[in-house]
C-alpha positions as CSV (number, residue, x, y, z in Angstrom):
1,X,145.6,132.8,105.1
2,X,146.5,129.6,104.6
3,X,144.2,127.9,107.0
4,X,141.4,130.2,105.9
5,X,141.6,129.4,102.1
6,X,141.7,125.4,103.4
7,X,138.8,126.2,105.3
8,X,136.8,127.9,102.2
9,X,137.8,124.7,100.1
10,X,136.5,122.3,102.4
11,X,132.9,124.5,103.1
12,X,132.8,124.4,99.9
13,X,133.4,120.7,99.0
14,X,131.0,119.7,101.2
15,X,128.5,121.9,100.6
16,X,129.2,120.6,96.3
17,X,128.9,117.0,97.9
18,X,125.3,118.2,99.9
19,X,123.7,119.2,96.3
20,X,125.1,116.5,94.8
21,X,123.5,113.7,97.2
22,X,120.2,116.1,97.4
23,X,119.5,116.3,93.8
24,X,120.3,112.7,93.5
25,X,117.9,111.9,96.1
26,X,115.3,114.9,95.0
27,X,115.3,112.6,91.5
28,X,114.8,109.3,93.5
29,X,111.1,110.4,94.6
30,X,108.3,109.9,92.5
31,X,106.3,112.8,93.0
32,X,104.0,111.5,90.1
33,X,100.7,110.9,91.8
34,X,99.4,107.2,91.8
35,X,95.5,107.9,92.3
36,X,93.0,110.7,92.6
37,X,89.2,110.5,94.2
38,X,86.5,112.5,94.1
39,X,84.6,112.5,98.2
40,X,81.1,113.8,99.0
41,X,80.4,114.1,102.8
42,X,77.4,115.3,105.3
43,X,77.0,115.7,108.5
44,X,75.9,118.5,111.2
45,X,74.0,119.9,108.5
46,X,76.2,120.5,106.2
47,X,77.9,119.4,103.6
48,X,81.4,118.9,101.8
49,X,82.4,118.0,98.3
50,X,86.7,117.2,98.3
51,X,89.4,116.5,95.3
52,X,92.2,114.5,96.6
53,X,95.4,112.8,95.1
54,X,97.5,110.3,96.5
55,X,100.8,108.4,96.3
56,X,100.9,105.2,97.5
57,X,104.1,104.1,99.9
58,X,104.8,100.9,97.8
59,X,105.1,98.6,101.3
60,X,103.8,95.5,102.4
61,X,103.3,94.7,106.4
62,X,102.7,91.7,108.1
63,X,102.1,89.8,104.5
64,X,100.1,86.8,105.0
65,X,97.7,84.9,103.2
66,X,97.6,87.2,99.9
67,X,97.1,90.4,101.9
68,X,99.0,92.8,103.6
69,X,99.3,96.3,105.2
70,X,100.1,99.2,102.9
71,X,99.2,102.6,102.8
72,X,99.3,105.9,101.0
73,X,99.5,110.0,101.4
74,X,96.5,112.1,100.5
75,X,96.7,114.8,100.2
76,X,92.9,117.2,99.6
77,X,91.2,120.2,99.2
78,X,87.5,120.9,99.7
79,X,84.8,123.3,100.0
80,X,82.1,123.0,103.4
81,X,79.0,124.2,103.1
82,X,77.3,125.1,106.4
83,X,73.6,125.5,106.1
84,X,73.1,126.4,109.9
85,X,75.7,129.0,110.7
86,X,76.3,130.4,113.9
87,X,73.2,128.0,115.1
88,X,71.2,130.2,112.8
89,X,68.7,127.8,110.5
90,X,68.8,128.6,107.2
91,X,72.0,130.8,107.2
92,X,74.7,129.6,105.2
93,X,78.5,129.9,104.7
94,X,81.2,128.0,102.8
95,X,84.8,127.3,104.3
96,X,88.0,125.4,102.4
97,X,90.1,123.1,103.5
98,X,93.4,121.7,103.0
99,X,94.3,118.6,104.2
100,X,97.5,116.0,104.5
101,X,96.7,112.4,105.5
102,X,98.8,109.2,106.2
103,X,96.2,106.2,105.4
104,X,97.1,102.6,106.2
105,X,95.0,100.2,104.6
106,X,94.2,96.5,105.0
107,X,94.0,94.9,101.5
108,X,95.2,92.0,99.0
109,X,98.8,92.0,97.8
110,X,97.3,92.6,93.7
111,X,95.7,95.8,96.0
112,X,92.0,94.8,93.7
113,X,89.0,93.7,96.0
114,X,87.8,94.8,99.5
115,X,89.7,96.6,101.6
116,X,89.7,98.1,105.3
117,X,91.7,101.5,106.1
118,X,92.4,104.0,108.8
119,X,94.0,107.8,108.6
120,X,94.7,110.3,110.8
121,X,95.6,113.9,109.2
122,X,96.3,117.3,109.5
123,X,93.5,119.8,108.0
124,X,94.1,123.8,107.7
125,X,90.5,125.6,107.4
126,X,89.8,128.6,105.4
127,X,87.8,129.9,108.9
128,X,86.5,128.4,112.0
129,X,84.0,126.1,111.5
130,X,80.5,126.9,113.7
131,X,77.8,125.1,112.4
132,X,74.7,123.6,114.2
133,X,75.8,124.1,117.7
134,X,79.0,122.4,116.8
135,X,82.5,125.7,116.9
136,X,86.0,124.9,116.4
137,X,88.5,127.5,118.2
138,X,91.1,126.7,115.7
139,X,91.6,126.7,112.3
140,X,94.3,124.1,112.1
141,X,92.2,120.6,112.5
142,X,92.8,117.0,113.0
143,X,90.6,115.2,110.6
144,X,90.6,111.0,111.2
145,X,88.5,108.6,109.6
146,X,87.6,104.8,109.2
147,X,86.4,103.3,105.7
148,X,86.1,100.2,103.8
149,X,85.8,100.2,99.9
150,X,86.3,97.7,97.1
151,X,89.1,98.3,94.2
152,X,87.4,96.7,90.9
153,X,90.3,95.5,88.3
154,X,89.7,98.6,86.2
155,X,91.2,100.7,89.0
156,X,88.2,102.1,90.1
157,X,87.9,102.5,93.7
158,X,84.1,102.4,95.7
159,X,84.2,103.8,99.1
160,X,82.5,104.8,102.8
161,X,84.1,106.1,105.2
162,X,83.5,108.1,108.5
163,X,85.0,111.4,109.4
164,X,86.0,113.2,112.6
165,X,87.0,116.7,112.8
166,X,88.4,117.8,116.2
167,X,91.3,119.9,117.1
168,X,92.6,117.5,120.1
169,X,91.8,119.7,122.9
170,X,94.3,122.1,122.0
171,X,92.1,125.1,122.2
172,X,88.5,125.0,123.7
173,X,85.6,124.9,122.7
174,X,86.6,121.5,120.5
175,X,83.3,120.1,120.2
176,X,84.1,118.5,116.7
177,X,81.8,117.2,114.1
178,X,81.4,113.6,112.1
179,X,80.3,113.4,108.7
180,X,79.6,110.3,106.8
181,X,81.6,110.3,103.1
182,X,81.4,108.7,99.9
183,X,84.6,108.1,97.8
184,X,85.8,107.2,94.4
185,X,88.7,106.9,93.4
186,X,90.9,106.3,90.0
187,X,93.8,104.5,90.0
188,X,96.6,105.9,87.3
């Protein structure tokens, strides 16, 4: 009984100490976002418009001359409009999307001016995509992109980038589909 009482007491010390460090660590993130952007995209005849936020990871890489690696999560939702459905002009149908992206990006250490960035995500459609002679098999979607913006000293953020949507071969058909997007961005 003895042993089995220890036991208890020791289960349950540790599990005190688990909570303990967890909430202490749960408190240490700042789940406060640092930026939001509104994004516009076309492409394969159709259309998106997207809401994102994002959290910026706060690190520097390879820091030389006044600029540096850094990055951010983003973290969107948008609505697709496809305007040929099924390869069918003219026949319409709207999908959403969630989507989770690391970003790096190229930029000055004050993070104002040009800047150069790369992501590659995860995206979760509301349906298969089939638009224009372009189908998905999967709902669950890689989305990676390549832009270049400029951050003005009132935090607004101007960008471009390209989009590709493809599911990585995991399921065929995975024809994908590119779309060009606009982006701007507030920073808090």
């Amino acid at each position: 009984m003895l042993k089995k009482n220890m036991g208890f007491k020791i289960l349950a010390t540790g599990c005190l100490l688990v909570g303990i460090i967890g909430t202490q660590a749960a408190h240490a993130i700042n789940y406060t976002p640092d930026s939001a952007s509104l994004e516009v995209g076309t492409g394969n005849k159709s259309q998106f418009v997207r809401l994102a936020t994002q959290w910026d990871w706060n690190s520097k890489w390879w820091q030389s001359n006044g600029t540096h690696i850094g990055g951010y999560w983003d973290l969107s939702l948008a609505e697709f409009r496809q305007n040929q459905y099924q390869n069918i002009p003219g026949q319409q149908k709207n999908l959403t999307d969630i989507g989770f992206t690391p970003v790096f990006r190229f930029q000055r250490d004050d993070k104002k001016g040009a800047y150069a960035e790369a992501g590659i995500g995860v995206h979760l459609m509301s349906h298969l995509y089939d638009n224009n002679s372009r189908r998905f098999s999967t709902a669950f979607e890689f989305g990676d992109h390549l832009g270049a913006g400029y951050v003005f000293s009132n935090g607004l953020d101007l960008g471009l980038k390209l989009q590709h949507f493809s599911n990585g071969s995991i399921k065929e058909p995975n024809s994908g589909a590119n779309f060009a997007v606009i982006r701007a961005a507030y920073r808090f």
